[in-house]
PDB file of the backbone (N, CA, C, O) and the ligand in Angstrom, with CONECT records:
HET     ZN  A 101       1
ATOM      1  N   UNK A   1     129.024 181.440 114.586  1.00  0.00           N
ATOM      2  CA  UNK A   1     129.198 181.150 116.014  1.00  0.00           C
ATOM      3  C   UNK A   1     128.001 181.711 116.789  1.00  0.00           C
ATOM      4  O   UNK A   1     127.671 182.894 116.871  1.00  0.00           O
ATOM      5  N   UNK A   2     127.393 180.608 117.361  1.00  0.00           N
ATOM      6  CA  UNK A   2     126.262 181.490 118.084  1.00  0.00           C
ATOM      7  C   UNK A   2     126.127 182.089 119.727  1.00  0.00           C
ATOM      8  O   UNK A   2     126.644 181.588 120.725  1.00  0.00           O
ATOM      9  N   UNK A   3     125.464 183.034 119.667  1.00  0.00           N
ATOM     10  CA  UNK A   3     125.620 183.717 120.919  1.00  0.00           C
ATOM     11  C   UNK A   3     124.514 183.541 121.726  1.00  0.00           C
ATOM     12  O   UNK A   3     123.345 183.807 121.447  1.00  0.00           O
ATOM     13  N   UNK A   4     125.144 182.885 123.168  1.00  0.00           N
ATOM     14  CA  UNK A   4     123.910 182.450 123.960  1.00  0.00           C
ATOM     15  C   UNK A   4     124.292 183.365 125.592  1.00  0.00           C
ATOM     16  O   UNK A   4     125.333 183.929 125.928  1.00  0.00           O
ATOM     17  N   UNK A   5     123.056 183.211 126.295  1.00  0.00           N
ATOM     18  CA  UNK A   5     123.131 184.499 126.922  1.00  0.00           C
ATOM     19  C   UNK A   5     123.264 182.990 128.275  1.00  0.00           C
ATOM     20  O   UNK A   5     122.933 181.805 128.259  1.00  0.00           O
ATOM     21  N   UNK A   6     123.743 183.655 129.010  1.00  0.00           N
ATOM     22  CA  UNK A   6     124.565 183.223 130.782  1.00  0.00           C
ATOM     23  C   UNK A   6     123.769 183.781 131.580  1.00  0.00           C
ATOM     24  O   UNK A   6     123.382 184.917 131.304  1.00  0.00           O
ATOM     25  N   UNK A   7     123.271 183.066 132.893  1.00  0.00           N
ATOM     26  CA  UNK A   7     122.997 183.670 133.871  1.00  0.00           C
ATOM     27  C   UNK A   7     124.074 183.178 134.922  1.00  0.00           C
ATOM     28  O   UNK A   7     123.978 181.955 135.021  1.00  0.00           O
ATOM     29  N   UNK A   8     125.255 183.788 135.901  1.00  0.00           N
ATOM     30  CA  UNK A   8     125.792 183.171 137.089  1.00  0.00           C
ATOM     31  C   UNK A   8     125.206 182.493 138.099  1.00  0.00           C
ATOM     32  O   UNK A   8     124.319 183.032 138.761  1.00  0.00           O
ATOM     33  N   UNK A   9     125.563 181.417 138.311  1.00  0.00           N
ATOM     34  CA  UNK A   9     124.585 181.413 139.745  1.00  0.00           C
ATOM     35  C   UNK A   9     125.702 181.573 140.569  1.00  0.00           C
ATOM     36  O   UNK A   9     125.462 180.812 141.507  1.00  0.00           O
ATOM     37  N   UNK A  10     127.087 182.260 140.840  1.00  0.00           N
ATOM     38  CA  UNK A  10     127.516 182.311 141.694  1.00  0.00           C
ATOM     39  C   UNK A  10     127.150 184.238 142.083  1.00  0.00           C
ATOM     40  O   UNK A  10     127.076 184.839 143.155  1.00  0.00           O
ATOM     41  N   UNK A  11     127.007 184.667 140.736  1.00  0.00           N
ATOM     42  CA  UNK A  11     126.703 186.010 141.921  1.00  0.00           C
ATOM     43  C   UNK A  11     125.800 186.900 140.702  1.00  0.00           C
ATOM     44  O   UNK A  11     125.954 188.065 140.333  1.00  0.00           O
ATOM     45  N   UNK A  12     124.666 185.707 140.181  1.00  0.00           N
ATOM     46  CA  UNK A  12     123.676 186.395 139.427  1.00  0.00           C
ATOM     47  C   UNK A  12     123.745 187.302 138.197  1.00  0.00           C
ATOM     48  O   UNK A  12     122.793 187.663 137.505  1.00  0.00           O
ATOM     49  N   UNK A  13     125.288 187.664 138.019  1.00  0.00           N
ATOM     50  CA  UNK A  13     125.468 188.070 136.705  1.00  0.00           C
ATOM     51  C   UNK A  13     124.603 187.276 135.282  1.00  0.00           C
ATOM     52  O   UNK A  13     124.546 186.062 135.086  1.00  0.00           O
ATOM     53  N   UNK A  14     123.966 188.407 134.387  1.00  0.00           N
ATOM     54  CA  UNK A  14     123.702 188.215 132.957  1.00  0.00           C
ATOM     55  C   UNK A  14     124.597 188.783 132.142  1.00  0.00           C
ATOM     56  O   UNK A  14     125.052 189.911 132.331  1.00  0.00           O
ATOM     57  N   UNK A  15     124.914 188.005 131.149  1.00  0.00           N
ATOM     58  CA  UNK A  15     125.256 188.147 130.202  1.00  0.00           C
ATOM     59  C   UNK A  15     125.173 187.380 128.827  1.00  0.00           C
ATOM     60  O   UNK A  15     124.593 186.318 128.599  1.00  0.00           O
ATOM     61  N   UNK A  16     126.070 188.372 127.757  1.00  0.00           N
ATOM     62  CA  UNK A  16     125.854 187.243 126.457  1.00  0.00           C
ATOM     63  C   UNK A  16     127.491 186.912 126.426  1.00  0.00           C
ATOM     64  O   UNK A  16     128.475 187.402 126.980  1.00  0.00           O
ATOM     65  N   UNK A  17     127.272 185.887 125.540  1.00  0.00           N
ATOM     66  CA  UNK A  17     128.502 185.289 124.910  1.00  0.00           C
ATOM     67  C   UNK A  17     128.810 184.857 123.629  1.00  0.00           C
ATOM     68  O   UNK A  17     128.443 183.723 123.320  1.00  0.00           O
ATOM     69  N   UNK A  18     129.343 185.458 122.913  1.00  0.00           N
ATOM     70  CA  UNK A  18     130.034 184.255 121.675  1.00  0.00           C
ATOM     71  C   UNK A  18     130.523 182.577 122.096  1.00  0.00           C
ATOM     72  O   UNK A  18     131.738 182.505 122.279  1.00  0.00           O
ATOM     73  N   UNK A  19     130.035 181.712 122.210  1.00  0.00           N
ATOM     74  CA  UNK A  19     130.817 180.467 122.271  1.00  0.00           C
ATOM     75  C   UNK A  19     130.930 179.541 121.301  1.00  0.00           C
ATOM     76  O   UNK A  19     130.094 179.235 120.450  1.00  0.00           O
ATOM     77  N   UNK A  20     132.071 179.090 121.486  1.00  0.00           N
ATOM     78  CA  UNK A  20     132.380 177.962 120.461  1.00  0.00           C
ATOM     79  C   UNK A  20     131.304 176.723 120.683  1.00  0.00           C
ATOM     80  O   UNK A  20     130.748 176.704 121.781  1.00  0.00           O
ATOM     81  N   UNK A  21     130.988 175.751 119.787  1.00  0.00           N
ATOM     82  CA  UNK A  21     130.700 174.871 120.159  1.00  0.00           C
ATOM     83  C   UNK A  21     131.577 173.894 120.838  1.00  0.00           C
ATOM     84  O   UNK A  21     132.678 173.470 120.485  1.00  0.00           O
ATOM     85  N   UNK A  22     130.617 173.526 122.252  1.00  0.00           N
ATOM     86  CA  UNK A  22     130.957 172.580 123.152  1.00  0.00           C
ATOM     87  C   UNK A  22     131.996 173.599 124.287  1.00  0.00           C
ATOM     88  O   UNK A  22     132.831 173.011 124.974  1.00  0.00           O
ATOM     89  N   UNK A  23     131.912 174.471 124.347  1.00  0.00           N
ATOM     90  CA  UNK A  23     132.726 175.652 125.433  1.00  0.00           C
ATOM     91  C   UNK A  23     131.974 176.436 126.064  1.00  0.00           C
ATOM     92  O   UNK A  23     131.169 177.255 125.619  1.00  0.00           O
ATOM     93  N   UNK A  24     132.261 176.162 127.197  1.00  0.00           N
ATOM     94  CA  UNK A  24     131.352 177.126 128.170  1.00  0.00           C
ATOM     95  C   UNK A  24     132.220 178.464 128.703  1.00  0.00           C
ATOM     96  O   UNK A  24     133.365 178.148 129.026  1.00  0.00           O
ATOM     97  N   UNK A  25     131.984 179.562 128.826  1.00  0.00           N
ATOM     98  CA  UNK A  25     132.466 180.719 129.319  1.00  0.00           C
ATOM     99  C   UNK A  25     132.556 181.081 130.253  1.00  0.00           C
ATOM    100  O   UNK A  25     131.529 180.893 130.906  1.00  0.00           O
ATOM    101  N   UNK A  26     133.908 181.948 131.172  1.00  0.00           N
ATOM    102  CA  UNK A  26     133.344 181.987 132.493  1.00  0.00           C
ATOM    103  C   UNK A  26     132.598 183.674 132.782  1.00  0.00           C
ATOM    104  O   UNK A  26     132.436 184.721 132.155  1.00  0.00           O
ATOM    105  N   UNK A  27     132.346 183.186 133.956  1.00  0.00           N
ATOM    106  CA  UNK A  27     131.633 184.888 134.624  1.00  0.00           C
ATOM    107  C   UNK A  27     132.795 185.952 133.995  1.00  0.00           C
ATOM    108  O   UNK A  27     134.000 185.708 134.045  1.00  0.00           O
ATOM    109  N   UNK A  28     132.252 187.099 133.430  1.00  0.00           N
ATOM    110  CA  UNK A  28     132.874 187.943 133.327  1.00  0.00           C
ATOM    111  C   UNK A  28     133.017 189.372 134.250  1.00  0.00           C
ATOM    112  O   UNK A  28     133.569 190.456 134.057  1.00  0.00           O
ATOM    113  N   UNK A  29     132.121 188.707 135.493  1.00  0.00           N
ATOM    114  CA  UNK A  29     132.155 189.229 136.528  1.00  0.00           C
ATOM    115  C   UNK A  29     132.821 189.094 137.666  1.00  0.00           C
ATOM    116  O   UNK A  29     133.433 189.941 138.318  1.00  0.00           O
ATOM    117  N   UNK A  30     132.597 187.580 137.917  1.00  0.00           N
ATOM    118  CA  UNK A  30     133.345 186.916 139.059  1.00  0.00           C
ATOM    119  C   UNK A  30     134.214 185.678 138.866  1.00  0.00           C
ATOM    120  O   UNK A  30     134.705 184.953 139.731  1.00  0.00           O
ATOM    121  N   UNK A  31     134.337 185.556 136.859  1.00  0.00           N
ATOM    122  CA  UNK A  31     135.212 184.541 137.114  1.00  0.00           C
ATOM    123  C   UNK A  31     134.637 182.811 137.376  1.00  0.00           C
ATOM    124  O   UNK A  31     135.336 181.824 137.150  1.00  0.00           O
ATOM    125  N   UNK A  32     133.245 182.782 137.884  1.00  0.00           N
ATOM    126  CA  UNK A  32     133.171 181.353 137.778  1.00  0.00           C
ATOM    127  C   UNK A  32     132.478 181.225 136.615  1.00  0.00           C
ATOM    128  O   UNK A  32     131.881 182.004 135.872  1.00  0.00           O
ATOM    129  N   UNK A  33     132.782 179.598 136.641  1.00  0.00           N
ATOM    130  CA  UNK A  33     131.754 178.778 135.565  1.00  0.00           C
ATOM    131  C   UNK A  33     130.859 178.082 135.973  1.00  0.00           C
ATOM    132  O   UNK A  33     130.658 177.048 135.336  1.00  0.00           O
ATOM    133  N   UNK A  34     130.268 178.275 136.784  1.00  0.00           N
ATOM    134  CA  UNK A  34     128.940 177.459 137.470  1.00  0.00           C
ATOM    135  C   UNK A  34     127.913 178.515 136.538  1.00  0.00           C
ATOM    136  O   UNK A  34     127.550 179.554 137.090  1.00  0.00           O
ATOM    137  N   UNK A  35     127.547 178.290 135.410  1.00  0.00           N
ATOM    138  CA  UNK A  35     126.564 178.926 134.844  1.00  0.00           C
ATOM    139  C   UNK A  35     125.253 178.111 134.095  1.00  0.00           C
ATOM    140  O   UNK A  35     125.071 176.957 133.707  1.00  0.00           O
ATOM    141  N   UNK A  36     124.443 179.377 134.114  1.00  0.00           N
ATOM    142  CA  UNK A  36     122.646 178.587 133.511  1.00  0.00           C
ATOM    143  C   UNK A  36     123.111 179.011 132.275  1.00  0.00           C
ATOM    144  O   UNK A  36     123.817 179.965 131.948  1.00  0.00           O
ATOM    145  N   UNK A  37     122.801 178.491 131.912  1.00  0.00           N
ATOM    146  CA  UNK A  37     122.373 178.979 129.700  1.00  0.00           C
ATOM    147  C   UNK A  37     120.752 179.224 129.651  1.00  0.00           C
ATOM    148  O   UNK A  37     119.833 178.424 129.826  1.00  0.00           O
ATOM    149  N   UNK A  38     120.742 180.387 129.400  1.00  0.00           N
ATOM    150  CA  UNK A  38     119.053 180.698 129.116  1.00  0.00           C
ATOM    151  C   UNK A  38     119.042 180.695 127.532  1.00  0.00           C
ATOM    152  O   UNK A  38     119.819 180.703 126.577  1.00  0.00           O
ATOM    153  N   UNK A  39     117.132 180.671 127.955  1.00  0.00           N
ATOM    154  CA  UNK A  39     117.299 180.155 125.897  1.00  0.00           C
ATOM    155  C   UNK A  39     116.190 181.521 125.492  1.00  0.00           C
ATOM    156  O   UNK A  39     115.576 181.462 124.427  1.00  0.00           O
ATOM    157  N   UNK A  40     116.038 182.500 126.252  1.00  0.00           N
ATOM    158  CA  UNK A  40     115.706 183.561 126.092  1.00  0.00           C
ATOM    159  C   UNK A  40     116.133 184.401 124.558  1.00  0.00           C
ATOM    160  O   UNK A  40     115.322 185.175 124.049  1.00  0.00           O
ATOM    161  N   UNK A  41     117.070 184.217 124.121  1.00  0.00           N
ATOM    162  CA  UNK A  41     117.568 184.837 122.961  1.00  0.00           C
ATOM    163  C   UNK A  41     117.289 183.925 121.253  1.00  0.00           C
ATOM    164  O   UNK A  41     117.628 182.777 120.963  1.00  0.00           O
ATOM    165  N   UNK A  42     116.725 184.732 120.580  1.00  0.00           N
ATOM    166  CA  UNK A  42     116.561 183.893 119.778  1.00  0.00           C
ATOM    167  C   UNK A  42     117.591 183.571 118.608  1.00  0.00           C
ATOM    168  O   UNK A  42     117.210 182.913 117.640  1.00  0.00           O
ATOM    169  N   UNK A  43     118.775 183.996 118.693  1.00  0.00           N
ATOM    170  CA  UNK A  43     119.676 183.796 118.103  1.00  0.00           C
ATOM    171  C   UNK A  43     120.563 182.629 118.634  1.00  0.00           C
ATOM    172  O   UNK A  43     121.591 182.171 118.134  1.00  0.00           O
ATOM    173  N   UNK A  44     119.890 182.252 119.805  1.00  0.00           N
ATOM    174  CA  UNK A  44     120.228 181.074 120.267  1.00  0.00           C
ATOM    175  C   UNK A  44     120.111 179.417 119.513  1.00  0.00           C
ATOM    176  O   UNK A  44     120.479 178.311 119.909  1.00  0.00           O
ATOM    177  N   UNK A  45     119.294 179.969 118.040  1.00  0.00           N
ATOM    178  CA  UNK A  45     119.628 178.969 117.393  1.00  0.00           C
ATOM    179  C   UNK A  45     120.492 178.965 115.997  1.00  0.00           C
ATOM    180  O   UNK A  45     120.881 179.939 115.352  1.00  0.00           O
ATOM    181  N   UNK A  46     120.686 177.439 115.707  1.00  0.00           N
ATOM    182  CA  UNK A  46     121.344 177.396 114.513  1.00  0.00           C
ATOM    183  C   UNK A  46     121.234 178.399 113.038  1.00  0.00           C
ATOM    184  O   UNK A  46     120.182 178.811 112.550  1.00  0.00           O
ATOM    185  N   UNK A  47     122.298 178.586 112.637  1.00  0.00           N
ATOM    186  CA  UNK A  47     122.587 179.751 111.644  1.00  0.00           C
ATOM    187  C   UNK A  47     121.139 179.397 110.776  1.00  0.00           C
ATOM    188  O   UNK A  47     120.250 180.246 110.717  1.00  0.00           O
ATOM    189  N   UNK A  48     120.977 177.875 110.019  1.00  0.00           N
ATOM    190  CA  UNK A  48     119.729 177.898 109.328  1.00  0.00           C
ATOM    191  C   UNK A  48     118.362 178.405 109.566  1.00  0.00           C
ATOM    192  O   UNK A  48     117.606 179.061 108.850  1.00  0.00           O
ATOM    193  N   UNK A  49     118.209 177.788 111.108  1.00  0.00           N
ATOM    194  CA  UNK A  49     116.734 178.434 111.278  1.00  0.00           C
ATOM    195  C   UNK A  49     116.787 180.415 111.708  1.00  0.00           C
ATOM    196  O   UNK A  49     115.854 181.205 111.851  1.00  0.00           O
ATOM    197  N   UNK A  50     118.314 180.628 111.798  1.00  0.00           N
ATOM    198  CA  UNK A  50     118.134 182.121 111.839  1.00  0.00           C
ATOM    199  C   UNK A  50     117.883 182.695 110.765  1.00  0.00           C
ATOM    200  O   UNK A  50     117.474 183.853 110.683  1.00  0.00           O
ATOM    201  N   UNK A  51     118.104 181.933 109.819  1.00  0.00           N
ATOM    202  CA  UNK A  51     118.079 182.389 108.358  1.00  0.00           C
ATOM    203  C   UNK A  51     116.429 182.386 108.126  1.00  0.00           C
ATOM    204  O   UNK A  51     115.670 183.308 107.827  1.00  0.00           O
ATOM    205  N   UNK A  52     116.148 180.770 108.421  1.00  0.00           N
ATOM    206  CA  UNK A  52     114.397 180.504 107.963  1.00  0.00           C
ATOM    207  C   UNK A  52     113.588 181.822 108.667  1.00  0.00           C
ATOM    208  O   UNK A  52     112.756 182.461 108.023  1.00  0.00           O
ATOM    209  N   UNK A  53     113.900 182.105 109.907  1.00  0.00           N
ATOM    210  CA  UNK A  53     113.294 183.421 110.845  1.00  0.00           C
ATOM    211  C   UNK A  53     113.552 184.616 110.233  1.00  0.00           C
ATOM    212  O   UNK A  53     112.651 185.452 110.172  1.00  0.00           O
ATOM    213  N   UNK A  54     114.865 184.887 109.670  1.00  0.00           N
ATOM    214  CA  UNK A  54     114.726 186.382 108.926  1.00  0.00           C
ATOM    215  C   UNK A  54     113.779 186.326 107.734  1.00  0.00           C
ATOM    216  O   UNK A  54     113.307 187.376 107.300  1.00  0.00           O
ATOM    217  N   UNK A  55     113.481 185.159 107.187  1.00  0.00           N
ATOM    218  CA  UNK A  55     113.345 185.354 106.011  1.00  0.00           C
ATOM    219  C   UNK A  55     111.937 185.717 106.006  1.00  0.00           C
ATOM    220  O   UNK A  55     111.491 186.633 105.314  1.00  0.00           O
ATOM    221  N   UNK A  56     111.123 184.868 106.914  1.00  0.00           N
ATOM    222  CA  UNK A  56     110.031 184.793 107.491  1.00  0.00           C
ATOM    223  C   UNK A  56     109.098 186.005 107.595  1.00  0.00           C
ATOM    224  O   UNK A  56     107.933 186.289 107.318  1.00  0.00           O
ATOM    225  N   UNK A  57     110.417 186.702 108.246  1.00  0.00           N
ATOM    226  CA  UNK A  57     109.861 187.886 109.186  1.00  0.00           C
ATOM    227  C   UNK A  57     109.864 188.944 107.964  1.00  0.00           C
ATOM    228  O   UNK A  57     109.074 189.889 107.986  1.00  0.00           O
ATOM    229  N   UNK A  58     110.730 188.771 106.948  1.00  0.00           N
ATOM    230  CA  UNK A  58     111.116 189.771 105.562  1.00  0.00           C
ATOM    231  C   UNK A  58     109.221 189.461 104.723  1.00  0.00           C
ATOM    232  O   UNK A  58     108.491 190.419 104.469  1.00  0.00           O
ATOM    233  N   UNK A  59     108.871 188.234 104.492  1.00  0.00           N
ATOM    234  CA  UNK A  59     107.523 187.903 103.907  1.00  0.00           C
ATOM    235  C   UNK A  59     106.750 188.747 104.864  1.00  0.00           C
ATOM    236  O   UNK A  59     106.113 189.700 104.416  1.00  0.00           O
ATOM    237  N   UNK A  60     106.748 188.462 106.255  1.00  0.00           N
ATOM    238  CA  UNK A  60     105.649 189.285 106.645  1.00  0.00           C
ATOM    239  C   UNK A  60     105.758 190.597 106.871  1.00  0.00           C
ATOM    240  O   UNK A  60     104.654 191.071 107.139  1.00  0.00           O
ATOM    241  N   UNK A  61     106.983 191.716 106.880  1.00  0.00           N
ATOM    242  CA  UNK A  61     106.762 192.778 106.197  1.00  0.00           C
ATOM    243  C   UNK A  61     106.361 193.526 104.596  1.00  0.00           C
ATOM    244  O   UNK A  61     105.918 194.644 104.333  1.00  0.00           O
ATOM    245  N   UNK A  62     106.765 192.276 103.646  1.00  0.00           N
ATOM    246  CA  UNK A  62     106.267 192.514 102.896  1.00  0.00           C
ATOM    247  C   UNK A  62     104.821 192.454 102.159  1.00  0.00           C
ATOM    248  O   UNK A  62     104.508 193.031 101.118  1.00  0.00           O
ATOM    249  N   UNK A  63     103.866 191.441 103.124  1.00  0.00           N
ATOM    250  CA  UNK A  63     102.433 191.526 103.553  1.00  0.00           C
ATOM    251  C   UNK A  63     102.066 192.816 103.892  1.00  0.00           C
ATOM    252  O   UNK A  63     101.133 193.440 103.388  1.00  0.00           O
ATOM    253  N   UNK A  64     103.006 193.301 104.973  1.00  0.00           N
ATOM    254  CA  UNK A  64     102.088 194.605 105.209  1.00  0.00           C
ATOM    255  C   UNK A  64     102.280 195.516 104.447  1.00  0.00           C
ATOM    256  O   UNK A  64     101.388 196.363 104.392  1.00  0.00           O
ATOM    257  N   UNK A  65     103.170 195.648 103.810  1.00  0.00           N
ATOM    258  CA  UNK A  65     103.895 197.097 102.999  1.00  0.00           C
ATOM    259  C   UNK A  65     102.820 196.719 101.777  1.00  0.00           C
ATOM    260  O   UNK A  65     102.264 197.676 101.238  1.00  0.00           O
ATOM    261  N   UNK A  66     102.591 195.755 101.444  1.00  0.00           N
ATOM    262  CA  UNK A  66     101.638 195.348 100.481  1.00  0.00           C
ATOM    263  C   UNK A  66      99.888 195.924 100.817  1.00  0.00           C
ATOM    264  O   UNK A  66      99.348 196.729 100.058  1.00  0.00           O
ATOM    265  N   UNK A  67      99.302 195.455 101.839  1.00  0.00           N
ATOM    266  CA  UNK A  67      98.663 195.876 102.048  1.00  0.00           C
ATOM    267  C   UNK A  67      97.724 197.343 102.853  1.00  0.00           C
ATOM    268  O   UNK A  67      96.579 197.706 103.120  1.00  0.00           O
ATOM    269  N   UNK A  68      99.707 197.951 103.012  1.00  0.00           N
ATOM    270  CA  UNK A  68      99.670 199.679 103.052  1.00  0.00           C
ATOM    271  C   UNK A  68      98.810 199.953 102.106  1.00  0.00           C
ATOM    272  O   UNK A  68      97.604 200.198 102.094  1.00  0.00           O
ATOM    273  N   UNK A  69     100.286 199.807 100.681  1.00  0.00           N
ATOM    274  CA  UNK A  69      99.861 200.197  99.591  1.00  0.00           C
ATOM    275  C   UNK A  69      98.266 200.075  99.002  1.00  0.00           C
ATOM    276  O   UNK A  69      97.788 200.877  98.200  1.00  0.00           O
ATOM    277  N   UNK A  70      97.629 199.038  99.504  1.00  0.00           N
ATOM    278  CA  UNK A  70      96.950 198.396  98.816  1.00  0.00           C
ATOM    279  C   UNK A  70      95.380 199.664  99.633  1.00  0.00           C
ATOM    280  O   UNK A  70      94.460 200.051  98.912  1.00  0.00           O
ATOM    281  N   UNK A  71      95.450 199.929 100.685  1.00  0.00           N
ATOM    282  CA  UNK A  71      94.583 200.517 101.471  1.00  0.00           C
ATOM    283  C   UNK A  71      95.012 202.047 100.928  1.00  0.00           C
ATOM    284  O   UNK A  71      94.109 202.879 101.019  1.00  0.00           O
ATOM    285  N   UNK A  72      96.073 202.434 100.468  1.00  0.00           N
ATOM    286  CA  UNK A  72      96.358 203.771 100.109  1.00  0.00           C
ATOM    287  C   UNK A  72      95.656 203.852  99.121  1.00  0.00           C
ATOM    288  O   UNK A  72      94.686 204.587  99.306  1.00  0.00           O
ATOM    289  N   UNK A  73      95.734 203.313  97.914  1.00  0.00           N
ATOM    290  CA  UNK A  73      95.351 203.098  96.622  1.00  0.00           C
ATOM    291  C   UNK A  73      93.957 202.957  97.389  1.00  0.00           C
ATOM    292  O   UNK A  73      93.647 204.139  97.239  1.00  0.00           O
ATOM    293  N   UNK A  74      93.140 202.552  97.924  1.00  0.00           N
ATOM    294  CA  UNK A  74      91.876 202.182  97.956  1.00  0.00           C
ATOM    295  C   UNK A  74      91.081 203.874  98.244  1.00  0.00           C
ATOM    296  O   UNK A  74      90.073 204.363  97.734  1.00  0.00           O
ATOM    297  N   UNK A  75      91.813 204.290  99.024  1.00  0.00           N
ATOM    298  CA  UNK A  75      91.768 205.591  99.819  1.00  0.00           C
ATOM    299  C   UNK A  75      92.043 206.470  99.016  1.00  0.00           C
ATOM    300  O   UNK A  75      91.187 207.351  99.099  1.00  0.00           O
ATOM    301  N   UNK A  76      93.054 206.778  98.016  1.00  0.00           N
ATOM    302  CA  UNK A  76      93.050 207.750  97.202  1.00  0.00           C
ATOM    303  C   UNK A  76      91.918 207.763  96.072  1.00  0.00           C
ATOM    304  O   UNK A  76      91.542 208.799  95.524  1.00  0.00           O
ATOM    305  N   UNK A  77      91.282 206.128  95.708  1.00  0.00           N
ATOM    306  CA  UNK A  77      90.396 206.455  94.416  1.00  0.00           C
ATOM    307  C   UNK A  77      88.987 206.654  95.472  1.00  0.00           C
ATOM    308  O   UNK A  77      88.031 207.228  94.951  1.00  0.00           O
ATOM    309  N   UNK A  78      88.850 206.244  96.785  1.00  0.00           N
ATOM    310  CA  UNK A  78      87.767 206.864  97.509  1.00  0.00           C
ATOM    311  C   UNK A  78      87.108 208.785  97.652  1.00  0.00           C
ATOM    312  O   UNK A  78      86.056 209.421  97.589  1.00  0.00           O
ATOM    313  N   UNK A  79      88.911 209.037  97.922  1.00  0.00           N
ATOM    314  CA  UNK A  79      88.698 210.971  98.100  1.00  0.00           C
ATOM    315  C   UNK A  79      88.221 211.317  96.460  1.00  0.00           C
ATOM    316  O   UNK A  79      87.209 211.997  96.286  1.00  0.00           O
ATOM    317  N   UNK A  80      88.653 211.039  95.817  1.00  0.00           N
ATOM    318  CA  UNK A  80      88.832 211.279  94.590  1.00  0.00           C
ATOM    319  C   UNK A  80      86.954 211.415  93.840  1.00  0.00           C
ATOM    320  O   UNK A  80      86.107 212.276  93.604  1.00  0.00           O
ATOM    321  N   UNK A  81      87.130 210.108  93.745  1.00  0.00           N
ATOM    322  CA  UNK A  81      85.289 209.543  93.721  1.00  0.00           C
ATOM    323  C   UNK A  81      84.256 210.771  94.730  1.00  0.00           C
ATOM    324  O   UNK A  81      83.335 211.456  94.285  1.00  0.00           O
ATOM    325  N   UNK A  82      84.646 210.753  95.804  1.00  0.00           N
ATOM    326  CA  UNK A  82      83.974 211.644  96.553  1.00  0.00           C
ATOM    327  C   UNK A  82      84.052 213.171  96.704  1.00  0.00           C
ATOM    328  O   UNK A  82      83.294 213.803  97.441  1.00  0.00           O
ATOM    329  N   UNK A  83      85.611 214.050  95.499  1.00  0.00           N
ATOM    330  CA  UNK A  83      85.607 214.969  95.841  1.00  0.00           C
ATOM    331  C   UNK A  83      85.535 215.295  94.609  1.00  0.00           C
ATOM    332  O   UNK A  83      85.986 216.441  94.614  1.00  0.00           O
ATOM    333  N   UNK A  84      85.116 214.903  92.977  1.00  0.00           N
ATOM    334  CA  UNK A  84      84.842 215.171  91.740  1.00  0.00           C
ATOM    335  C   UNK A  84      83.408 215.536  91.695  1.00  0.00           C
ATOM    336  O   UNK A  84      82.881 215.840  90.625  1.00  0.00           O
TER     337      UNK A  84
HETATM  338 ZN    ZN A 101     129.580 185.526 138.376  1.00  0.00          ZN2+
END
């Protein structure tokens, strides 16, 4: 179920929401449903592409953790070389 975030336009309240598909929520402030749907949140999309985005984002930490390592190792046989 995805959660999309509300702006009121009856009295400017933000918020998020769980909604069903095809259900709109009311103010949990004032009670109306005259509301914006902002697309500010990125969980605002479908379960798949949240999936394609974690997964994404998992490769490009593992780029860097890779190329930590990879600069550590470069750096330890540097001191090494230079302090024998
Ligand atoms: Zn409101």
């Amino acid at each position: 179920m995805p959660i999309y975030e509300y702006k009121c336009r009856g009295c400017s309240n933000e918020f998020e929401e769980l909604v069903k598909i095809g259900e709109t929520p009311d103010c949990p402030s004032c009670g109306g449903s005259d509301l914006e749907k902002l697309v500010s949140l990125p969980a605002i999309s479908t379960e798949g592409s949240r999936a394609r985005t974690s997964s994404i984002a998992r490769k490009a930490t593992d780029k860097v953790r890779r190329e930590q390592q990879h600069a550590q190792a470069e750096y330890e046989r540097n001191y090494i070389r230079d302090h024998s």
